[in-house]
N, C-alpha and C positions, 0 to 999 in steps of 0.2 A: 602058359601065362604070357602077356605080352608087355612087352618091354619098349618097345618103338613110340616113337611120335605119330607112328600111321593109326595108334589106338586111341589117340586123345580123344580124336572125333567124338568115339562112342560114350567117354568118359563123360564128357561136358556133358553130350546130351543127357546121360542118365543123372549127372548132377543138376542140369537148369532145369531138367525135365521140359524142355523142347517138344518129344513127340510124347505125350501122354497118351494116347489113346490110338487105338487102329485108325476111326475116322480122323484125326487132327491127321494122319497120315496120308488118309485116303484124300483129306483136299487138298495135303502139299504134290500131292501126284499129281491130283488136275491139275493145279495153277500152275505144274512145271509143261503139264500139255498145250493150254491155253494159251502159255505165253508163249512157248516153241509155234504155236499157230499164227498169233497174234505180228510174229517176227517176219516170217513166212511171207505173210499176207501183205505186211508193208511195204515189202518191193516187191514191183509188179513181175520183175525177172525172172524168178527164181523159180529155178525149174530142179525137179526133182531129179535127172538123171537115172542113170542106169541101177538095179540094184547090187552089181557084181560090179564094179571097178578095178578089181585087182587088187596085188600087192600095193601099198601106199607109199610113195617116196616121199622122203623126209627132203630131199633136194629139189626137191620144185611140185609142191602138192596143190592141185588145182583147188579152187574152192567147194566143187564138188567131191571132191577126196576128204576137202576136211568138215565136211556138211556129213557123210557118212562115217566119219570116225567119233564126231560128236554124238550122230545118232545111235551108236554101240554103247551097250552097258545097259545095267537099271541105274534109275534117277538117286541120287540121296532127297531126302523131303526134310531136312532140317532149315532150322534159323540160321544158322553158322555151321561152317566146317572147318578143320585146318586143315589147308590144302598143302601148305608148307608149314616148316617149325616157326612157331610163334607168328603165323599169318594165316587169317583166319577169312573166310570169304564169308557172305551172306546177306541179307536183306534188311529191309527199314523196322521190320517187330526189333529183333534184337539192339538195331542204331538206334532205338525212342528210348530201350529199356537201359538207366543209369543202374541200375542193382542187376542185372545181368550181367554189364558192361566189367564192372569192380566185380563181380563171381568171376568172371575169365583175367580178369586180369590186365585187360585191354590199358595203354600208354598211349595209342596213337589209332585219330579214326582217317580213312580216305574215305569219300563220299564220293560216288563218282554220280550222282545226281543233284548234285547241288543246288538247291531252291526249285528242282521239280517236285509234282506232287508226290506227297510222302516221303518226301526226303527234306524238309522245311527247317531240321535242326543246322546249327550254327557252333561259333565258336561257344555263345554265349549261355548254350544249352550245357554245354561238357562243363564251361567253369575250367579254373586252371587245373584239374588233374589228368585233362588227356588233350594232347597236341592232334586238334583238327584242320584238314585239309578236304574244300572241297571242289569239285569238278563239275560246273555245270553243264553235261551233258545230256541230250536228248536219245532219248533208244531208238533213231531213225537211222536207214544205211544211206543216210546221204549227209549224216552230222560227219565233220572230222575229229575223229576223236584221237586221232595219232598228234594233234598239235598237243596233246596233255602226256602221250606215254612216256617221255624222259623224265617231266617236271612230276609223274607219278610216281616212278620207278625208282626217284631220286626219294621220295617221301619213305616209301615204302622199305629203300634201303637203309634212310636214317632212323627208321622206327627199328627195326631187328637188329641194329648196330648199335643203338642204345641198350645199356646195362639192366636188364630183363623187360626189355623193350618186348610187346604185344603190338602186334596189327588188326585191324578190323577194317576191312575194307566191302562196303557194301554200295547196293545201288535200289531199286523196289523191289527188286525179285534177287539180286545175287545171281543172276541168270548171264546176262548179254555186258550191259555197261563196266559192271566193278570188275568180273571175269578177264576180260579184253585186257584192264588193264593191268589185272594179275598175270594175265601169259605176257605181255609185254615187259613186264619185272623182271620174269624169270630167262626172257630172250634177250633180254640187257644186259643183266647183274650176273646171271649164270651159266651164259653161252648155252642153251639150251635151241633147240631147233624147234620151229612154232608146231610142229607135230609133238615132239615131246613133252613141250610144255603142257600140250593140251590133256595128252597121255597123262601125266604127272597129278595134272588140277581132277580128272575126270575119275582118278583111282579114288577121290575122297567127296566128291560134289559134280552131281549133276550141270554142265551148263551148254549154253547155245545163244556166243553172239550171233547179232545177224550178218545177213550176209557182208553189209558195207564195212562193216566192223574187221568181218575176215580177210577182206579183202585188203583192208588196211596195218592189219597184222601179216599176211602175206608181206604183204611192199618191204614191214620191217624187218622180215624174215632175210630176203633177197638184198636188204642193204646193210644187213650187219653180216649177211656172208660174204658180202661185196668186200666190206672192211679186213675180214680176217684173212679173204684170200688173197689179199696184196703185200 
C-alpha cells in the first residue's frame, strides 16, 4: 500500500479521471512528441550530440548532458502531476477547469503563459478563492525567462507556506515554460543542483524546456553555487 506523496499523482488522476481511455493517452504521448519537436526546431542550433555522454556531473552539466537526461524515462501523459508536496505541474485543460481546480484543492495558480494562446485566464476567472500570478512568457529560447525565476519561486514558496496551501503552476503543455520555472523553485528554495531538480520533477512528469531555457537554468545553477561557495 502506498503511503507517500510520490502516490498522489495516480490518485487525482483516477479521481478527476484525467486519462480515461488508452487513446486520451495515446494523444497525450504525441503532443509531449510534437512539442519535444516543435522546441527543437525553434532554435536553429541545436544539435543532437553524441548518444553516449558519460556519467552526468551535477557540477557543471553541459546542455547537452542535460538534453539527454531529460530525454530518459517514459513521458507521464497527464493534465497535472505533483511533482513536489502540494505543487502541482501541468497544462491550460486543467487551468480553464474551476471544478477540477476546487477537486484538487488548488489555493494558488502560476501561469507561466500569461495572456498567450490558451492561457487567456486572469485574476478575474479564479474570483477571490485562488491567488493568481501570471507570467507572460513566450516558449521561444531567446525569451528571458530567468527575469521571472525569483519573483516565481517567491510565489510559489508563499503558496506551500500557506496553511494547506496547493500550487498549480501551468503553461500550454506543462512541458518547457511552467517546468523551467518549477526547477528554478526548487534550485532556490531547496538548494537542489539543476540536475537534481530535473531528476526530482522528471520521477513524476514528463518535461523538456527548450534549449534557451536550459541554458538559463544552467547560469542559475552556477550562480547560486557561486553564492554558497563563498
Amino acid at each position: 500500500m502506498c503511503n507517500s506523496w510520490h502516490c498522489s499523482t495516480f490518485k487525482i488522476t483516477s479521481d478527476l479521471r484525467w486519462s480515461q481511455s488508452k487513446p486520451a493517452s495515446l494523444g497525450c504521448l504525441l503532443r509531449c512528441q510534437i512539442v519535444k519537436l516543435l522546441l527543437q526546431m525553434a532554435d536553429e542550433s541545436v544539435s543532437v550530440g553524441p548518444k553516449d555522454l558519460g556519467p552526468l556531473s551535477e557540477d557543471s552539466p553541459s546542455v547537452q548532458d542535460l538534453e539527454q537526461l531529460l530525454n530518459t524515462g517514459s513521458p507521464s501523459c497527464h493534465h497535472a502531476d505533483e511533482v513536489w508536496p502540494n505543487l502541482f505541474l501541468g497544462d491550460h485543460v486543467t487551468a480553464h477547469s474551476r471544478f477540477d481546480l476546487w477537486k484538487m484543492g488548488i489555493s494558488h495558480i502560476l501561469n507561466a503563459a500569461h495572456g498567450t494562446l490558451f492561457c487567456q485566464e486572469s485574476h478575474d476567472f479564479y474570483g477571490t478563492t485562488i491567488e493568481y500570478h501570471g507570467v507572460p512568457a513566450h516558449d521561444l529560447p531567446s525569451f528571458d525567462l530567468s527575469l521571472y525565476f525569483y519573483s516565481s519561486a517567491e510565489f510559489i514558496h508563499k503558496a506551500l507556506t500557506t496553511p494547506r496551501g496547493k500550487i498549480f503552476v501551468h503553461c500550454a503543455f506543462g512541458i518547457s515554460r511552467s517546468s523551467s520555472l518549477v526547477l528554478a523553485y526548487l534550485m532556490i528554495y531547496h538548494h537542489f543542483s539543476l540536475v537534481k531538480a530535473i531528476q526530482i520533477v522528471k520521477e513524476h512528469r514528463w518535461i523538456f524546456p527548450n534549449r534557451g531555457f536550459l541554458k538559463q537554468l544552467r547560469n542559475l545553477d552556477l550562480q547560486l553555487r557561486n553564492k554558497t561557495n563563498k
